[in-house]
N, C-alpha and C positions, 0 to 999 in steps of 0.2 A: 518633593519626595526624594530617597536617596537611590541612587540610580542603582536598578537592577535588583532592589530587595523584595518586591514584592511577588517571587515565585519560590518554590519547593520541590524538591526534588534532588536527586544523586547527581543533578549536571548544573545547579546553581551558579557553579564555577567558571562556564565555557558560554563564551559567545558566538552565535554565528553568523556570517553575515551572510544572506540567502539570497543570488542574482538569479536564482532559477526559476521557470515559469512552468503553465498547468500540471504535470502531477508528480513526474519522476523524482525530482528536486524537491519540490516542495512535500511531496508524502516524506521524503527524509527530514528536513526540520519538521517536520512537525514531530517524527517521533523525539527529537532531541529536542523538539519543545517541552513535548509530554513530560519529558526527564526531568524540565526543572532549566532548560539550558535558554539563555536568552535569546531571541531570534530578530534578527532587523530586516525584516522583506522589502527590498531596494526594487523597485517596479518604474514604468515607465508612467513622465508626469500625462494628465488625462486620459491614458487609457489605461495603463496598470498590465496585471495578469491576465493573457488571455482568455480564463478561464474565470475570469471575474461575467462575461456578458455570451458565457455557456448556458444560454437557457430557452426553453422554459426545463424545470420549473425555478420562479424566486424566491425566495425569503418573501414571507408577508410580516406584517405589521399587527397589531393589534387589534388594529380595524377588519385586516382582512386583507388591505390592500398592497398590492405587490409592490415589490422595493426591487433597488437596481443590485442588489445582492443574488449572484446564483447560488441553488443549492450545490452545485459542482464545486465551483469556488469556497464553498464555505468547509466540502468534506476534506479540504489536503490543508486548510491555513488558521486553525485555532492558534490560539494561546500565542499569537505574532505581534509583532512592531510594524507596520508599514510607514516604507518614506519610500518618496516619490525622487527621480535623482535620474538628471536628463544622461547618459552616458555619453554620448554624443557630441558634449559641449566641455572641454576642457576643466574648466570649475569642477560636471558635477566628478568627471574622471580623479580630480584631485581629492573631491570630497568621500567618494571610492578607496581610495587610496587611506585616506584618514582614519577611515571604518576598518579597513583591512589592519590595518596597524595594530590597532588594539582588538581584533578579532582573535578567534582562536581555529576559528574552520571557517571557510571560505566553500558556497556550493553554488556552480551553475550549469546553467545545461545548453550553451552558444554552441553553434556548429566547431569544430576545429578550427581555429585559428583567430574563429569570432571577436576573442576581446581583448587579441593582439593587437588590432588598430585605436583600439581606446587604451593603450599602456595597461590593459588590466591580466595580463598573463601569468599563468604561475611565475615564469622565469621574473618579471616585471615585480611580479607582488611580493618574491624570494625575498627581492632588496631591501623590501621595507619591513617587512618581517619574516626572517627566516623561520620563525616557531610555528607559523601561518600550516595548517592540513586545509589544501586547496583541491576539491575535488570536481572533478569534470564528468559531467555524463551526458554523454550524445549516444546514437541510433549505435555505432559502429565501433566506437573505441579511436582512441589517437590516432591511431596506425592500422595498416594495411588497405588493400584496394580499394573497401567502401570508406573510408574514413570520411570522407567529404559528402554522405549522402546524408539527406535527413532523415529520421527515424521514427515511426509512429509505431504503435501499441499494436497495432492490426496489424499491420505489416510484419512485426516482428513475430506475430504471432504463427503467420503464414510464412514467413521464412525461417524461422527456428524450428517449425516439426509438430509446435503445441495443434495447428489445425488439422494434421494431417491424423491424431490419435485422438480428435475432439470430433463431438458425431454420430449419429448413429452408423450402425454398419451397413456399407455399401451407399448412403446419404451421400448428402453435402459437408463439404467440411464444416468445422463449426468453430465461431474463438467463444471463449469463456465469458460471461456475462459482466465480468469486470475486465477494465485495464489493469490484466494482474501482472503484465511484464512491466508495466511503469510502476505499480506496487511494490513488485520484488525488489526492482529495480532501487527502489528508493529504500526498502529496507537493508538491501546490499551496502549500499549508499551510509547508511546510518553505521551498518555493524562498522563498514572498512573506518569511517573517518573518526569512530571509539578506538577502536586496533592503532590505529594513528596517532591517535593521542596518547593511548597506553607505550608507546614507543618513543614521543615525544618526551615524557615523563623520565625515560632512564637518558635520552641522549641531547635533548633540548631541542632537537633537529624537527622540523616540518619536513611537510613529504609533498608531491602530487599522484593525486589517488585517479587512476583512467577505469570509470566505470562502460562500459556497452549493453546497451540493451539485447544486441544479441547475443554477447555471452553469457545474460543471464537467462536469457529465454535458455539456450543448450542446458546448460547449468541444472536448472528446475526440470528438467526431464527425467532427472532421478531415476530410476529403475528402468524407464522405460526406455533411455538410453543407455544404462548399461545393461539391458536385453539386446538393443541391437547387438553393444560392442561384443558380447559374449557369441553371438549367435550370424551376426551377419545378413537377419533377416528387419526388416524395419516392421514395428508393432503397426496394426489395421486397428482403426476405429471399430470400438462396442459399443456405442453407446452407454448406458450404465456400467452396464457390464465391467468388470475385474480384469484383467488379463490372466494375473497370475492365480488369485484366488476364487471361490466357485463355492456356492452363493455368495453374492456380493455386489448388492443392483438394488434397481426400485424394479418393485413387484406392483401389481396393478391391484386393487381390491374391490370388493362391493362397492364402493365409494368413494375411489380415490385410487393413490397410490403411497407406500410405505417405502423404504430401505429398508431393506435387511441384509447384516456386514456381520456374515459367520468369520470369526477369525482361528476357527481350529476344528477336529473331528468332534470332539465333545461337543460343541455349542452347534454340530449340522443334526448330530443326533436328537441331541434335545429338539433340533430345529422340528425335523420331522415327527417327534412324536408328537407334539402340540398340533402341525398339520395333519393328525391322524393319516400320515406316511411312515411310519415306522420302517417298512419295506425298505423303504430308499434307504436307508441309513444301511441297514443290513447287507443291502447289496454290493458286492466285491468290486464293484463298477464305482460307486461312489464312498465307499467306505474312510478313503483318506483322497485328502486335498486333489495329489496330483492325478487323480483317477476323476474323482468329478473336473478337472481344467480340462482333462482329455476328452471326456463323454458329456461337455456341457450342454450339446444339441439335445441331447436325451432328458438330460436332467432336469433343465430348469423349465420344458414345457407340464414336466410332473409337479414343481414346485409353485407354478404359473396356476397353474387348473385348483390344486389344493385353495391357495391364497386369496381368490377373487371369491370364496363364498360368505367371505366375512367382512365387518366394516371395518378400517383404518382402527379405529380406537380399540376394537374388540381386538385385532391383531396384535396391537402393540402391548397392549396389557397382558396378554397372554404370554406373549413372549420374550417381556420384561422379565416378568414372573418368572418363568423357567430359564435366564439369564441368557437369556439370545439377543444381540446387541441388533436394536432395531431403532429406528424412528420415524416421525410425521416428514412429509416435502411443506416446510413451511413457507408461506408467501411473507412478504418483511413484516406486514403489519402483529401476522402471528408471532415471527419472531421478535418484535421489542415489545408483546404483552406476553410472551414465554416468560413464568414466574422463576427460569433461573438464571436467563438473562437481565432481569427487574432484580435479581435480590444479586447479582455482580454489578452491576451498576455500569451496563454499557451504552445507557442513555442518560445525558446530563441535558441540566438548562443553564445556559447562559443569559447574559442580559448583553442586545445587541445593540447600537446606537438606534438601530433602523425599522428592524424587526421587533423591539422590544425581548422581552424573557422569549426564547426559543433554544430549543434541541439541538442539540449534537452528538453523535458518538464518540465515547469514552476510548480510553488508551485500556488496551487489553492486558498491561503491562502493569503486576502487584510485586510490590518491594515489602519487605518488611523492617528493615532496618531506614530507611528514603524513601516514606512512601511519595506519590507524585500526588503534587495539589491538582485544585481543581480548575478546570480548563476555563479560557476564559475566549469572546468571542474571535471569532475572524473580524480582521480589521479592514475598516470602509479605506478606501482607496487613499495615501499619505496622512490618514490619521494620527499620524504619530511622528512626520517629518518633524516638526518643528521640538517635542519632546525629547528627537534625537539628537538633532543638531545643534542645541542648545546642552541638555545634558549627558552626551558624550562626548560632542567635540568641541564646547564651548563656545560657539559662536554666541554673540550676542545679538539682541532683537533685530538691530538695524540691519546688521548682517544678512540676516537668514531674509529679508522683507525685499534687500538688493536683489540675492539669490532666486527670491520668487518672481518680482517683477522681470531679471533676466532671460525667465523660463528655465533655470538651471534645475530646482526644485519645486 
């Protein structure tokens, strides 16, 4: 084959060489996978990514029968390279080094200082390629007092503020059902080391990119951080509930529960006329937005009572109907047999070594000029050492066979 033609996309061009492990890192290549951009996932030899043996559940087979593939591992490392590259051992640091050369971004997520003692440093990796965009993400950032702590998703979640506004009111706190601060994170991840490139592009220059998980937790607070800075009061858990806007929650029904997300005076009137509440609307209490935020103890036990005499589906269509932006609480199975999720195409099949043809989700991410090919599996643990090391850095068979028996790769 010829090295590196068989992807598509707007990043065809850039390679990245990927030290990083379970999801921060890795959810970043993958979106520059998505792109089209080549990926070589350098993992530790016999045990790999921690998040390879996160399970249950696993990948099954054909039969049925579970494979050593997690479903975890497989959500952050489609459309990858895996090689195996002991860092620890002088060789495979050189063979590091090798990779980095002809890389174009460089991502890992070692504590501070971590892959200073294996030569693998920005400052270290400068030398061999100054064009090199080498990005670091750990719990805290380079610098300052936590820098040397480790940093997990939960953690961050409860020291950045997201639990303290996650919740119901007066509850427990609550973190969000996914690792969104290592998502963010890793989309942060992606945008900075594009930015990077586009700056390499006028001055030839590589950079070092210091990503933190807490910054980005502060960061995503969006609004609700600048309601503190404006006000000086820290926002309280609603649960559903809106802060700033009013209706704007899941409501309970006959048989379930719906959202409904009024985004203006128009769309609460209509709301209520379909509720046969007409009243409500009228009322000088709730007539505009910031009247119902003020009187919401009043309001939404009126819109609560209206709501529960009807089923889910009879609500929704109603309120479709008369343009009141509403929807189902789907569980995931609803959501990838939702006909407008199936007709964007955010469930693909791959063909896996292990699992045979199985499922992944798609890159949410439509170009029209580069659209992005299609995804192809998560890679079984150094499947692909020997395709690298052969055809990117030329080693020859005996080579790479010394290297294995060594334990280098």
């Amino acid at each position: 084959m010829v090295w590196g033609m068989n992807r598509s996309g707007p990043l065809v061009h850039v390679r990245v060489l990927d030290l990083s492990r379970v999801l921060a890192g890795p959810w970043a290549s993958q979106v520059l996978a998505d792109l089209g951009a080549e990926v070589v996932k350098v993992e530790r030899p016999g045990a790999g990514d921690d998040t390879r043996g996160w399970g249950p559940p696993f990948l099954r087979d054909a039969g049925g029968q579970v494979t050593s593939e997690s479903a975890y591992f497989a959500s952050a490392n489609r459309s990858k390279r895996s090689v195996t590259i002991d860092l620890a051992h002088p060789e495979g640091q050189e063979l590091v080094r090798r990779l980095a050369r002809q890389s174009d971004i460089l991502l890992e997520n070692y504590k501070v200082g971590g892959l200073e003692r294996y030569g693998l440093s920005y400052t270290r990796l400068r030398e061999v390629n100054p064009r090199l965009v080498y990005c670091s993400i750990t719990g805290f950032g380079q610098t300052g007092p936590y820098r040397h702590r480790a940093g997990y998703d939960f953690l961050l979640q409860g020291m950045g503020g997201l639990m303290s506004i996650t919740g119901e009111a007066g509850g427990q706190p609550m973190k969000v059902g996914v690792a969104i601060v290592d998502l963010l994170t890793g989309m942060y991840a992606a945008t900075a080391v594009l930015a990077a490139l586009a700056h390499r592009e006028r001055t030839g220059e590589g950079q070092h990119v210091d990503l933190a998980l807490l910054d980005v937790q502060v960061a995503m607070l969006a609004n609700q951080a600048q309601s503190y800075l404006a006000t000086g009061v820290p926002p309280l858990r609603l649960g559903n509930a809106h802060p700033s806007i009013v209706p704007y929650q899941a409501f309970a029904t006959a048989d379930g529960h719906i959202v409904v997300a009024v985004g203006n005076d128009g769309q609460f009137a209509r709301l209520c006329e379909v509720a046969g509440r007409p009243d409500l609307a009228a009322d000088p209490r709730f007539a505009q937005n910031a009247g119902r935020v003020a009187h919401r103890a009043l309001l939404v036990p009126e819109l609560e009572a209206a709501l529960r005499g009807r089923t889910s589906a009879t609500w929704i269509a109603r309120l479709e109907e008369a343009g009141v932006p509403c929807g189902p609480i789907n569980d995931l199975g609803q959501v990838f047999a939702d006909p407008q999720v199936a007709h964007r195409r955010m469930r693909r099949e791959v063909e896996h070594p292990l699992a045979g043809r199985t499922a992944v989700t798609a890159s949410p991410i439509q170009l029209s000029g580069t659209p992005l090919g299609e995804p192809t599996a998560p890679p079984l643990l150094g499947q692909h050492t020997r395709e690298v090391l052969s055809g990117l850095l030329g080693l020859p068979d005996d080579e790479i066979e010394r290297l294995h028996r060594a334990g280098v790769v």
